[in-house]
C-alpha positions, 0 to 999 in steps of 0.5 A: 907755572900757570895753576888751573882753576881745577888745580887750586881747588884740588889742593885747597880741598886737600888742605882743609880735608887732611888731619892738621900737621899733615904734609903732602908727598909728591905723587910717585908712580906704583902698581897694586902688585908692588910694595906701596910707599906710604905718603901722608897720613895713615889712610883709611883702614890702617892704609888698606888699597881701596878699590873704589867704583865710581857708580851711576850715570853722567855725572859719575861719568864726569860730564861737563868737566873740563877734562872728563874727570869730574870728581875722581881725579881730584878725589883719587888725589885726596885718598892717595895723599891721606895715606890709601893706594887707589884703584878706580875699576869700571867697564868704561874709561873716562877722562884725561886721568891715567886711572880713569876707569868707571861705571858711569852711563849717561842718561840712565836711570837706577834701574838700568845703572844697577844691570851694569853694576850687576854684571861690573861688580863680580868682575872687579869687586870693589871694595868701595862703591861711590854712588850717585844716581837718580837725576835722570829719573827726574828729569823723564818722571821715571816712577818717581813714588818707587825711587827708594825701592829701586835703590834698595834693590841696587844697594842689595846687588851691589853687596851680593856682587862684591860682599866686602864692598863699603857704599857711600850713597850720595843724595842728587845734586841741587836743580835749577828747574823748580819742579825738578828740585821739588823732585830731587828733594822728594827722591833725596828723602827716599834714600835717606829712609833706604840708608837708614834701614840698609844701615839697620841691617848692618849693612856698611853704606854711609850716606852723604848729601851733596845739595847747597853748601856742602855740594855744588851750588846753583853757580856751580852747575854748568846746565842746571844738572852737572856741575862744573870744576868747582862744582865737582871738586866740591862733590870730590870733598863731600865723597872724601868726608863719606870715607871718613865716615866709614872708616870711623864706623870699621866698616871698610875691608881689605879688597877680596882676591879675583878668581885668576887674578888674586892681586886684584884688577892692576892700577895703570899706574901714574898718580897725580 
């Protein structure tokens, strides 16, 4: 059996994020309104269902992937196998996975990402939302001193549209255009000063930095902008690390009931 190159990062990320003695169950199809059969470890939050929201532009959508699924899949297979049952919700499906829902919008800027969520969030009301979004305001020079500003002003939605949601906010990924990265460094120092105080607040945010090493490096970037396999694999260990972090500080919730629907929006079922 052939092995992709997308498959061997997914389980040497895996490997090197999973407790030490920890093993790895075969995936098994499940609904989120049925008993859940535990694999893995404990999970996070004792083995709470994380309804997670992909949130941001192209690269949340999984542009540049061989598959369209850019870090989810692989990220999805991480938490499942640690021990959570998953739920990926969003407006708009994406990619070859099964559960391929997401709230990506290619070629977006914060402030128009943040219009989606506004009428996303009270929908599906996830209780983790994965952000990542910024690089196209580099790319247009979309007031750029006002970054900071703008994604406190998404960060504050995203909490009144889903009150027991977790955020991990993601820094933007390496450029290769010098004046861009000089852009990308200036909007990352931003964020970091908006998570810092949101965090003050006794917000429940994490922030995770997706530049060199951690994230994807400059090989690893198919146009300069959106990374490759290897490059969101890379993303998927990064976000994966965010959630331990969180779970560490109590910050993640049980998911809130939907009105008509209080079992949540239903998992479409196969993982893997």
């Amino acid at each position: 059996m052939l092995l992709t190159v997308t498959g061997f990062y997914r389980i040497l990320i895996c490997a090197i994020s999973l407790p030490q003695g920890t093993t790895i169950a075969a995936p098994t199809p499940r609904n989120e309104d049925t008993i859940n059969v535990r694999r893995g470890g404990a999970g996070f939050a004792k083995g709470i269902w994380l309804r997670i929201m992909p949130l941001g532009a192209s690269i949340s959508y999984g542009v540049a992937s061989s598959d369209g699924n850019g870090y989810r899949e692989v990220l999805r297979d991480m938490i499942v196998d640690y021990g959570n049952d998953v739920n990926m919700v969003g407006s708009r499906r994406n990619g070859t996975m099964e559960d391929n829902d997401v709230e990506g919008w290619p070629g977006y800027v914060i402030t128009q990402v943040q219009a989606k969520a506004n009428a996303a969030l009270p929908k599906y009301k996830p209780n983790l939302v994965l952000i990542n979004v910024g690089t196209n305001d580099c790319t247009g020079n979309v007031d750029i001193p006002n970054a900071g500003k703008r994604m406190s002003s998404l960060l504050d939605d995203v909490y009144k549209g889903s009150s027991r949601a977790t955020i991990i906010l993601s820094t933007l990924l390496l450029r290769w255009d010098e004046s861009k990265q000089k852009c990308v460094e200036n909007v990352n120092g931003q964020f970091k000063a908006v998570a810092a105080t949101q965090r003050a607040k006794g917000r429940r945010i994490v922030l995770v930095d997706m530049q060199p090493p951690a994230g994807p490096t400059a090989a690893q970037l198919s146009d300069g902008t959106h990374p490759t396999d290897e490059g969101y694999a890379k993303m998927a260990n990064v976000w994966f690390k965010g959630i331990q972090e969180a779970d560490r500080a109590g910050f993640l919730q049980n998911k809130e009931a939907i009105a008509g629907n209080p079992d949540g929006v239903p998992d479409r079922g196969t993982y893997g």
